[in-house]
C-alpha positions as CSV (number, residue, x, y, z in Angstrom):
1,X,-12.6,56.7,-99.3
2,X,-13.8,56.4,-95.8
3,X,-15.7,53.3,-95.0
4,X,-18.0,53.0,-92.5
5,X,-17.0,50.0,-89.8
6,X,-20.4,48.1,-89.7
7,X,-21.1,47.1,-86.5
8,X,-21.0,43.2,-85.8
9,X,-24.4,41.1,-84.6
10,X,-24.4,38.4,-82.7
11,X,-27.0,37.0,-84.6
12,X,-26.4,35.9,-88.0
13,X,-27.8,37.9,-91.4
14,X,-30.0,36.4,-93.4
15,X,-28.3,35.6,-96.8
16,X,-29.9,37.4,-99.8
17,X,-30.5,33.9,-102.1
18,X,-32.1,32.0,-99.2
19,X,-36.0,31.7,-99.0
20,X,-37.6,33.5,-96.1
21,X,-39.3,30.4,-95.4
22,X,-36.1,28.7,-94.2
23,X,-34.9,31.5,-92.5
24,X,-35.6,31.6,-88.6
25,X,-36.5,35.0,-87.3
26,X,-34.4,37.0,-84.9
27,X,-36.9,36.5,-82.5
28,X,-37.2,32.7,-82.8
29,X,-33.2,32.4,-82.5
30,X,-33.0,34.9,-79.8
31,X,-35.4,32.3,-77.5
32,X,-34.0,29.2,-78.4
33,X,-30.4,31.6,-77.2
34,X,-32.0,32.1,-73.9
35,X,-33.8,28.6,-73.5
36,X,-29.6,26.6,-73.4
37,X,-28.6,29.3,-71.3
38,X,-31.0,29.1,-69.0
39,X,-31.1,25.0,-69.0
40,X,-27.1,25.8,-68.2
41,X,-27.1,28.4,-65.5
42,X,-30.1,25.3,-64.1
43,X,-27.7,22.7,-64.3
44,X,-24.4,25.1,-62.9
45,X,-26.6,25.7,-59.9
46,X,-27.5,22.5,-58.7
47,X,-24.2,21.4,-59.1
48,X,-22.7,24.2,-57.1
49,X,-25.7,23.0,-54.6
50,X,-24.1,19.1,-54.4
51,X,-20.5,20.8,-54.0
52,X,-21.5,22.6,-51.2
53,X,-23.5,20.0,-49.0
54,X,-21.0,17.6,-49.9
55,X,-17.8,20.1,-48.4
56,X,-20.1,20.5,-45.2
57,X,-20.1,16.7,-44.9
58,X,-17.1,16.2,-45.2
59,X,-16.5,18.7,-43.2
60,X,-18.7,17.5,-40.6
61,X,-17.5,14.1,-40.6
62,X,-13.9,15.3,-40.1
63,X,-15.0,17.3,-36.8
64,X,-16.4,14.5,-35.3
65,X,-13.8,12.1,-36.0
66,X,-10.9,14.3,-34.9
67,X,-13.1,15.7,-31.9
68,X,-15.7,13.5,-30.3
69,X,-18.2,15.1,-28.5
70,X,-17.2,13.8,-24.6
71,X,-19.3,11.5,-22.8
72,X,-22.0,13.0,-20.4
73,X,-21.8,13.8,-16.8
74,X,-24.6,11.2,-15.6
75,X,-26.3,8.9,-17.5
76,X,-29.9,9.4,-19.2
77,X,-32.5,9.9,-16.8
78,X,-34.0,6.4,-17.5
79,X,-30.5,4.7,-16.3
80,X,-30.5,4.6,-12.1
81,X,-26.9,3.6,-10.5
82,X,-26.6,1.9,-7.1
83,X,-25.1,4.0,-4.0
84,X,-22.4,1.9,-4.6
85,X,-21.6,2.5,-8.1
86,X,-22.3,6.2,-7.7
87,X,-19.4,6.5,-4.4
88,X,-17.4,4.4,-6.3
89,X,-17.7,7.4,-9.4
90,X,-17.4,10.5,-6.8
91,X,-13.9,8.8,-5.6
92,X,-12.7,8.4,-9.2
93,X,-13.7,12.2,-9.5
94,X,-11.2,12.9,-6.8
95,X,-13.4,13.3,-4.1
96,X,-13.8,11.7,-0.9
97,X,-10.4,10.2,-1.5
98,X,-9.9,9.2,2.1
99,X,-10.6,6.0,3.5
100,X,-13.3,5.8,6.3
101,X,-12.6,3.7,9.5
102,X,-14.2,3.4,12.4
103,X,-12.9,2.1,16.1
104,X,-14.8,-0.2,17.7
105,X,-15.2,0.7,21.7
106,X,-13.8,-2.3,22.6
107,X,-14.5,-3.8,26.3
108,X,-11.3,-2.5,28.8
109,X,-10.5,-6.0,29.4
110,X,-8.9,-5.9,25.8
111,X,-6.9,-2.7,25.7
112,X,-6.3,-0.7,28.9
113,X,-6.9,-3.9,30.8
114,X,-4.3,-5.7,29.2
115,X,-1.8,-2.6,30.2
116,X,-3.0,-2.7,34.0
117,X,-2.0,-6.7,34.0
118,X,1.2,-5.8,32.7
119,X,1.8,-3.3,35.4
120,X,0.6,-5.9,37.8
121,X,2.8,-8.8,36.1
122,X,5.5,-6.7,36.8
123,X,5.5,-6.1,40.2
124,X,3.5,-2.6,40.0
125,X,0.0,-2.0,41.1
126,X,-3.2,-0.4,39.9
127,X,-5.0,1.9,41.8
128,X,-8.8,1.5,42.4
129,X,-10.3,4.3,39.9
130,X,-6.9,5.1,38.3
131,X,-8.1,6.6,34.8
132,X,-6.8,5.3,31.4
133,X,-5.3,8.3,30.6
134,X,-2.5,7.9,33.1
135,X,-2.1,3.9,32.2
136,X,1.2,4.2,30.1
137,X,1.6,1.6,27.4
138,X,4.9,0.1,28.2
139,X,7.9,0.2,25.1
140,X,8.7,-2.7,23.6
141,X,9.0,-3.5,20.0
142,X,5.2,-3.8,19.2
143,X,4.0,-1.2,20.2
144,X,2.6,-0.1,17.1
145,X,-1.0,-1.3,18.3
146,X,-0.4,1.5,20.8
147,X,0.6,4.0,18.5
148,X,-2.2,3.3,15.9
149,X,-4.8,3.4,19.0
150,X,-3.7,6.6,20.0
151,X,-3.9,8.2,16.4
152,X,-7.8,7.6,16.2
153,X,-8.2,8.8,19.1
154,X,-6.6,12.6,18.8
155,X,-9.0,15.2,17.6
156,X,-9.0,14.9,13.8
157,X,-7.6,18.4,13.3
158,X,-4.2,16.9,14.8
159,X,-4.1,14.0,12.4
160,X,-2.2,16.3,9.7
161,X,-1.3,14.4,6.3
162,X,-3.5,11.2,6.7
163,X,-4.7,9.2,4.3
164,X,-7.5,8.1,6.7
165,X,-10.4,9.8,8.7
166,X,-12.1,8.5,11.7
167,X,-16.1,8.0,11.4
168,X,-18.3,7.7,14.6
169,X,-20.9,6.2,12.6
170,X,-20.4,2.1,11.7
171,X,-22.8,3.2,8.7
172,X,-20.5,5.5,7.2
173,X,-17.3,3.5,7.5
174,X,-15.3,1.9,4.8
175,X,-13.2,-0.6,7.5
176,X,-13.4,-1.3,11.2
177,X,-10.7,-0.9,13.6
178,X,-10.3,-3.9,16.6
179,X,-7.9,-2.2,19.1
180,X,-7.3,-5.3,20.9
181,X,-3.7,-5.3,22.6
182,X,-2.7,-8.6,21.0
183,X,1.0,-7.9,21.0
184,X,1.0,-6.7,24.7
185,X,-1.2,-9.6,25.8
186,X,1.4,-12.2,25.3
187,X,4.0,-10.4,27.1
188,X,1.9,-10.2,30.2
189,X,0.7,-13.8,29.3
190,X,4.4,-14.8,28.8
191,X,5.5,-13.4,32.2
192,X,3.2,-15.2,34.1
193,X,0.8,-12.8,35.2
194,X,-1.2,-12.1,38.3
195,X,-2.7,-14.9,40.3
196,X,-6.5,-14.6,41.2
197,X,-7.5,-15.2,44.6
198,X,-6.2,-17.9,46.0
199,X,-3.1,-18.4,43.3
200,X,-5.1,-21.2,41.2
201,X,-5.3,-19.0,37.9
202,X,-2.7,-16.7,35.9
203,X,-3.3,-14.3,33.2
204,X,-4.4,-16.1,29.9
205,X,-3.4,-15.0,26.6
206,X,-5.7,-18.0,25.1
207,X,-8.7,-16.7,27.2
208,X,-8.3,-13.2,25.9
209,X,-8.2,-14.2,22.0
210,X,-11.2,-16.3,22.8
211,X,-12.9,-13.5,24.5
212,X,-12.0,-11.3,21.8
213,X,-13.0,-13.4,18.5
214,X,-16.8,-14.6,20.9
215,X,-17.5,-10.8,21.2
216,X,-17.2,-9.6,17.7
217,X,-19.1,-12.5,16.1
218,X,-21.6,-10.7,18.2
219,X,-21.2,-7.8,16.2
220,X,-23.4,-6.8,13.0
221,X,-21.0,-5.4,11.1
222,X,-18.6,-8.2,11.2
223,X,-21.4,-10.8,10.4
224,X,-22.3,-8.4,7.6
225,X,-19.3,-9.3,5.5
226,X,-17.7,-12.6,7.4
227,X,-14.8,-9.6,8.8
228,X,-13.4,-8.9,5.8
229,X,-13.4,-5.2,6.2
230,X,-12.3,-5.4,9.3
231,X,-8.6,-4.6,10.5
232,X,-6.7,-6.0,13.4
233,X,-3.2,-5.8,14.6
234,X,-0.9,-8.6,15.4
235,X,2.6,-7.9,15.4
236,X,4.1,-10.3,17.9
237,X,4.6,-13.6,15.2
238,X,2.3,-15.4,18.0
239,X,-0.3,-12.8,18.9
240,X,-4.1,-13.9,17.6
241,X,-2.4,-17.2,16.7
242,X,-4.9,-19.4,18.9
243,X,-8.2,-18.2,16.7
244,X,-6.1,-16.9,13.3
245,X,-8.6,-19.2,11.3
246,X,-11.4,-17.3,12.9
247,X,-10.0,-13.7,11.9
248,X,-8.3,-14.8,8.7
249,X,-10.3,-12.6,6.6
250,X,-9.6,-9.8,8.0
251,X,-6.9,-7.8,7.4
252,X,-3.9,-8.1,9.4
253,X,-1.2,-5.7,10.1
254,X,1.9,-8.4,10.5
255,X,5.9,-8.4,10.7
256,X,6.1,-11.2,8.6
257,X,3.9,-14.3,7.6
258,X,5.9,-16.9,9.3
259,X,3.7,-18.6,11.6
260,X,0.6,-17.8,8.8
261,X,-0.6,-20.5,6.5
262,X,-1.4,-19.4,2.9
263,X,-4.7,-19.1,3.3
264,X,-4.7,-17.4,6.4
265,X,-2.1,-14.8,5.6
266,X,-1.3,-13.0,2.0
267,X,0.1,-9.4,0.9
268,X,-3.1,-8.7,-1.2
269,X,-5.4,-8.0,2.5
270,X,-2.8,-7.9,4.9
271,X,0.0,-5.2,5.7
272,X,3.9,-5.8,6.6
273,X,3.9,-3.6,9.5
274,X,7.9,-2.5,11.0
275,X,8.8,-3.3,14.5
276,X,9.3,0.0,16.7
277,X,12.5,0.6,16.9
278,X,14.6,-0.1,20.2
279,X,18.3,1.6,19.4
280,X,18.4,5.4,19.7
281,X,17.5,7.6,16.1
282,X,21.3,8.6,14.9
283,X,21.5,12.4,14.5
284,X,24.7,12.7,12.7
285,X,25.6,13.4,9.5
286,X,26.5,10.4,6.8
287,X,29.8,9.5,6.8
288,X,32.6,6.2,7.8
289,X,35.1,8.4,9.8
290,X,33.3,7.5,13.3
291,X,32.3,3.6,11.8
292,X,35.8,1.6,12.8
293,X,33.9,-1.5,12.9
294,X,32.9,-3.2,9.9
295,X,30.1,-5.7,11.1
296,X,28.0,-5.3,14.1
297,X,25.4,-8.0,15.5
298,X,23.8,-8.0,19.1
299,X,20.8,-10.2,20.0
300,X,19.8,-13.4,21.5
301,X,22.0,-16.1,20.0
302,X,19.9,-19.1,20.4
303,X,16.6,-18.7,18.9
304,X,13.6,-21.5,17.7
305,X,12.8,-22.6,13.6
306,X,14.5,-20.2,11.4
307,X,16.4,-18.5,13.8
308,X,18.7,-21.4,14.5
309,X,21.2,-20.0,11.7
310,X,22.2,-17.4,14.7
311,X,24.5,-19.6,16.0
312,X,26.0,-21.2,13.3
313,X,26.8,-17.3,12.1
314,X,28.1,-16.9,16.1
315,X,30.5,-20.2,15.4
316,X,31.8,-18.4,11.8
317,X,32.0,-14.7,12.7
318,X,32.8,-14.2,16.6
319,X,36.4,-14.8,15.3
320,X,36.9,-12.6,12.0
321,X,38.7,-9.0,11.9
322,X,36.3,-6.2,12.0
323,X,33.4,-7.8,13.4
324,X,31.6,-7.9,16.7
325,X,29.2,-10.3,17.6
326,X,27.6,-10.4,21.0
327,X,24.7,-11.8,22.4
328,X,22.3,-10.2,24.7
329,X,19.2,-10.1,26.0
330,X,16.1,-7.3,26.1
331,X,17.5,-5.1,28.7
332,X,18.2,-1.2,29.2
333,X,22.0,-1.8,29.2
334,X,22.1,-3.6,26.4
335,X,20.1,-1.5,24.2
336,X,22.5,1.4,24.9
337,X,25.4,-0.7,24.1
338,X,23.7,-1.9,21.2
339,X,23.1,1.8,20.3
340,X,26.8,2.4,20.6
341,X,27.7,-0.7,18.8
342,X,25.2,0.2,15.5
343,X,26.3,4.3,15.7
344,X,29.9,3.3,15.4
345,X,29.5,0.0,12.5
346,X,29.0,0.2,8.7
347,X,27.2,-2.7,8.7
348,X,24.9,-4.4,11.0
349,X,23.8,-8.0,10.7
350,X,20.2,-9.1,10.2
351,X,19.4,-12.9,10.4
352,X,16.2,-14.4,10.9
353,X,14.3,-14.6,14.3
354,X,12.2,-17.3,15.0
355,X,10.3,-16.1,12.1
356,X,11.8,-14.6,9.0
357,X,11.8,-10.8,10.4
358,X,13.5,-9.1,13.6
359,X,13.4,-6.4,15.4
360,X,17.5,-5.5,14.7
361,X,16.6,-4.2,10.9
362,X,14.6,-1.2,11.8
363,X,17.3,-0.8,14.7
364,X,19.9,-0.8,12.3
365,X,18.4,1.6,9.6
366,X,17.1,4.6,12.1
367,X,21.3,3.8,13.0
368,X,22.5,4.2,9.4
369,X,24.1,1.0,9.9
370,X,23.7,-0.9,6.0
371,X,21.5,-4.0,6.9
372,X,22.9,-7.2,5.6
373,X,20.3,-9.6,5.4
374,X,20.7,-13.1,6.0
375,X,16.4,-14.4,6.1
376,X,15.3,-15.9,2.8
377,X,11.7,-15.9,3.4
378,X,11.6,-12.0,4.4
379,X,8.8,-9.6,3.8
380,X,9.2,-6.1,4.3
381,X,7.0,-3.0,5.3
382,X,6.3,-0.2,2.5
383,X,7.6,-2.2,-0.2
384,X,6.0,0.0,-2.7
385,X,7.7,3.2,-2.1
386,X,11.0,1.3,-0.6
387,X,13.5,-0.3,-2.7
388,X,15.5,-2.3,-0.2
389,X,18.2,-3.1,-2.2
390,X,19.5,0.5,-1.8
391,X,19.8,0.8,1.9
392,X,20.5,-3.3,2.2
393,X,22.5,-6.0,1.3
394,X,21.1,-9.4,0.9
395,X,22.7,-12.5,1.3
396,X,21.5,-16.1,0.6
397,X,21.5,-17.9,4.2
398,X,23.5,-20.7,2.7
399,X,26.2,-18.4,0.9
400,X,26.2,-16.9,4.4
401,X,27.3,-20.3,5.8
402,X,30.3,-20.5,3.5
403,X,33.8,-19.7,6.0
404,X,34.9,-16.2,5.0
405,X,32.2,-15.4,2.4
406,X,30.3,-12.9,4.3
407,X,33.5,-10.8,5.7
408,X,35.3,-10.7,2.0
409,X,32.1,-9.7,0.2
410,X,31.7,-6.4,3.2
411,X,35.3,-5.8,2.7
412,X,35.2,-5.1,-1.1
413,X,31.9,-2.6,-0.8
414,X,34.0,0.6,-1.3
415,X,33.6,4.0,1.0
416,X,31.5,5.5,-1.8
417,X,29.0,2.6,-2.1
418,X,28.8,3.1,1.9
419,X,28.4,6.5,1.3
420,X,25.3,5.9,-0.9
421,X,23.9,3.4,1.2
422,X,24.0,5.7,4.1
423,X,21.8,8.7,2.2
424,X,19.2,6.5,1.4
425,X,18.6,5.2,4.8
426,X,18.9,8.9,6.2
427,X,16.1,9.4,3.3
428,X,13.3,6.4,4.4
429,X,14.8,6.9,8.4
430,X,10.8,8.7,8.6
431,X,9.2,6.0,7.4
432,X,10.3,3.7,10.5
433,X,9.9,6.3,13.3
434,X,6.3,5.3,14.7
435,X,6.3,8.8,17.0
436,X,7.6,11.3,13.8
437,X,4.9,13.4,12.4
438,X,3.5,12.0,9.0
439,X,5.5,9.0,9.5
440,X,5.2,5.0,10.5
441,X,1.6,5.7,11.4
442,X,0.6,7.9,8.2
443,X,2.2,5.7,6.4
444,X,0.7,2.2,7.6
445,X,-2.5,3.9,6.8
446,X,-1.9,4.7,3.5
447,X,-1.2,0.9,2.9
448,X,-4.2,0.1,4.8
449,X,-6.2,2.5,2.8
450,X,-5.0,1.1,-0.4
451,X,-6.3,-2.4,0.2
452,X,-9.9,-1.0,0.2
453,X,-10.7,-2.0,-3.6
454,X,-9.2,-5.3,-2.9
455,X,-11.6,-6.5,0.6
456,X,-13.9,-5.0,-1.6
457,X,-12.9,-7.9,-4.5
458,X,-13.2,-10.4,-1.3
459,X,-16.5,-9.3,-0.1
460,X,-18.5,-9.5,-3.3
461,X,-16.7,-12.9,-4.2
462,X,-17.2,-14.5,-1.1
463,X,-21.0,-13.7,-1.8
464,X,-21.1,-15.4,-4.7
465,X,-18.9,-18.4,-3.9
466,X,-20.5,-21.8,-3.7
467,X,-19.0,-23.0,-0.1
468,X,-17.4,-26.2,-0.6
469,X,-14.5,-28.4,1.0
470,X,-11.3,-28.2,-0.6
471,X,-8.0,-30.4,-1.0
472,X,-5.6,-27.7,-0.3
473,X,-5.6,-24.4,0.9
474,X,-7.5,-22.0,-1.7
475,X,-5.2,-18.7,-1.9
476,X,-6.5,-16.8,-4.8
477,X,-3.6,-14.4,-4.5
478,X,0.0,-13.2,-3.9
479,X,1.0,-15.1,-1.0
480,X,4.1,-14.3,1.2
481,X,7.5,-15.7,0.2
482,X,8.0,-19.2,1.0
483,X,8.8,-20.8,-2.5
484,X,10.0,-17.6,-3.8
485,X,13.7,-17.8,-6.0
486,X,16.6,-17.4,-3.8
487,X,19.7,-15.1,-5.5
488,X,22.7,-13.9,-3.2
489,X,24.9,-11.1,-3.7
């Protein structure tokens, strides 16, 4: 018998024995159905609302934490910066990146007048209306006043690779130039000079600083900020040293700090500049085959202060193997046999001067003859790009002094240490050729450019300063190296 499959309802039949009171319709259960279903679909959707703001905040947060939105350009509008502040930003953009100097026109009497009293010490004469260009700045080891002169005044399209550009407005400049002769001055001074009319005066070195220091605390701009962003060059130990406490703050370019005070001299505002170099450039290749002579020295034995260990080095070395000792005087002849002596040496002997730096180093490395330096208390030029210690060798001056200590110690550097030594001095030779393109000049000022932030340091805490008297010397800064630790080889 075939049975019919009858078809299942959803809702539940009512059974036969109950009342029909009790019983709830179809209609009745079919609402209250649709009433939980709707309460749930309600609740499902404000749930799905919370899960979806709450995975956008998260989300949100995440972005901002792991990518911060970058800081603005320029402030708000209601936030004003000083000219100051806002070069100050426009250099740390990259812009404007080179220092601006201007060059005083300084009276004649302090730069081509100082070269026609040379010429006139000497013997020479000046023609009535003789133009500076054809006054020649005569060689001598400072002459980089001459050459730093002459660079500010070439047309700025031939000053190629410097960190500097010259301004002819005061009011755009960042530092002032004073192209006073210093150097050259006590030369002439030193040689006696040209009597005036009637023989009762000479040249005056004194008179000339004097001269110098009464003019430019005439000038605004260095009563503006007490000199500090002001630049002069004294290379000479002795030049500017009759008013030095009246130019302190400025920066000077130096060969050493040894007739400076603390307070007057410091490597923070003032620049190691090198002597120009006397001995011929040496255009050969590296190499010990032509270098018979293991230690060369030729210069003025007898020398003041420091300089006094010349002769005891005379008494220890002018009888040891290898060595050649001589001395001698400024004078053509002897700077071509010094050239031959330093072109045919691996190493060439640097003691002090009268102050802790000499001429003979810069000689020696344009020579590729290895410096040995015997000066405790040296500073040296471009010190920040120049590791010395890998085109010198240092000695401690009383190590020097010990019989036989300096001669063993040169012996037992072997031909490939020379070798080395050699490279590296034919790699900084630039840096110490005054005349070579992009290099002494360029590079004095780049050192001079880079201690703009620093006068700038100066100049807002000398403002601020309450002037008083001190006990000692007040030298907020890295001075030179006088009480500095002493280490030999």
């Amino acid at each position: 018998m075939n049975r019919k499959t009858k078809p299942i309802s959803p809702f539940p039949s009512p059974s036969p024995h109950s009342s029909l009171s009790s019983t709830p319709s179809r209609k009745t259960l079919s609402l209250s159905f649709f009433s939980q279903m709707a309460r749930k679909s309600s609740l499902l959707k404000r749930l799905g609302i919370f899960v979806l703001l709450l995975v956008f905040a998260v989300f949100a947060l995440a972005t901002s934490f792991f990518h911060p939105s970058p800081p603005p350009d320029r402030p708000a509008n209601d936030v004003k910066l000083s000219s100051d502040v806002k070069q100050n930003l426009e250099n740390l953009r990259g812009r404007n990146l080179k220092v601006k100097i201007y060059m005083y026109d300084l009276p004649k009497k302090f730069t081509y007048g100082i070269i026609e009293q040379h010429a006139l010490a000497r013997g020479g004469s000046v023609q009535p209306g003789t133009g500076v260009s054809s006054l020649k700045y005569p060689g001598h080891q400072h002459m980089g006043e001459w050459y730093l002169f002459s660079d500010l005044n070439r047309p700025e399209g031939e000053r190629v690779g410097s960190p500097i550009v010259k301004v002819t407005d005061p009011e755009e400049a960042d530092l002032f130039f004073v192209p006073v002769f210093s150097s050259l001055s006590l030369i002439v001074n030193n040689g006696g000079g040209l009597p005036t009319e009637g023989g009762a005066r000479r040249y005056s070195d004194d008179e000339m600083q004097e001269e110098l220091v009464e003019w430019l605390e005439k000038q605004d701009y260095w009563r503006r900020n007490n000199g500090w962003d002001h630049v002069i060059v004294a290379g000479d130990p002795n030049a500017m040293l009759r008013v030095v406490d009246r130019v302190k703050n400025a920066m000077l370019l130096v060969s050493d700090f040894g007739r400076l005070r603390g307070d007057q001299g410091s490597l923070v505002k003032d620049v190691i500049i090198p002597y120009s170099h006397r001995i011929n450039l040496y255009k050969g290749e590296v190499g010990v085959e032509n270098r018979n002579t293991l230690l060369f020295f030729m210069g003025n034995r007898y020398r003041k202060e420091g300089g006094k260990i010349r002769d005891l080095l005379f008494n220890l070395l002018e009888t040891e193997e290898g060595v050649i000792i001589k001395h001698g005087t400024q004078s053509r002849e002897n700077r071509r046999a010094a050239t031959r002596g330093m072109h045919t040496s691996k190493f060439c002997l640097n003691p002090a001067g009268d102050t802790p730096s000499a001429c003979r180093l810069f000689d020696s490395i344009v020579s590729l003859c290895i410096p040995v330096i015997v000066s405790d208390s040296i500073e040296l030029p471009f010190e920040d790009v120049i590791d010395y210690r890998k085109i010198a060798i240092f000695v401690e001056t009383n190590a020097a002094l010990k019989p036989g200590y300096l001669v063993s110690i040169l012996k037992a550097v072997t031909t490939e240490k020379i070798l080395e030594y050699q490279k590296e001095l034919k790699d900084v030779q630039g840096y110490f050729i005054y005349d070579h393109p992009g290099g002494t000049v360029n590079e004095v000022w780049r050192q001079v450019s880079q201690k703009l932030p620093l006068i700038k340091l100066m100049i807002n805490r000398d403002r601020r300063l309450i002037k008083r008297e001190l006990s000692e010397p007040d030298c907020s800064c890295l001075c030179s190296n006088k009480t500095g630790i002493i280490s030999s080889l």
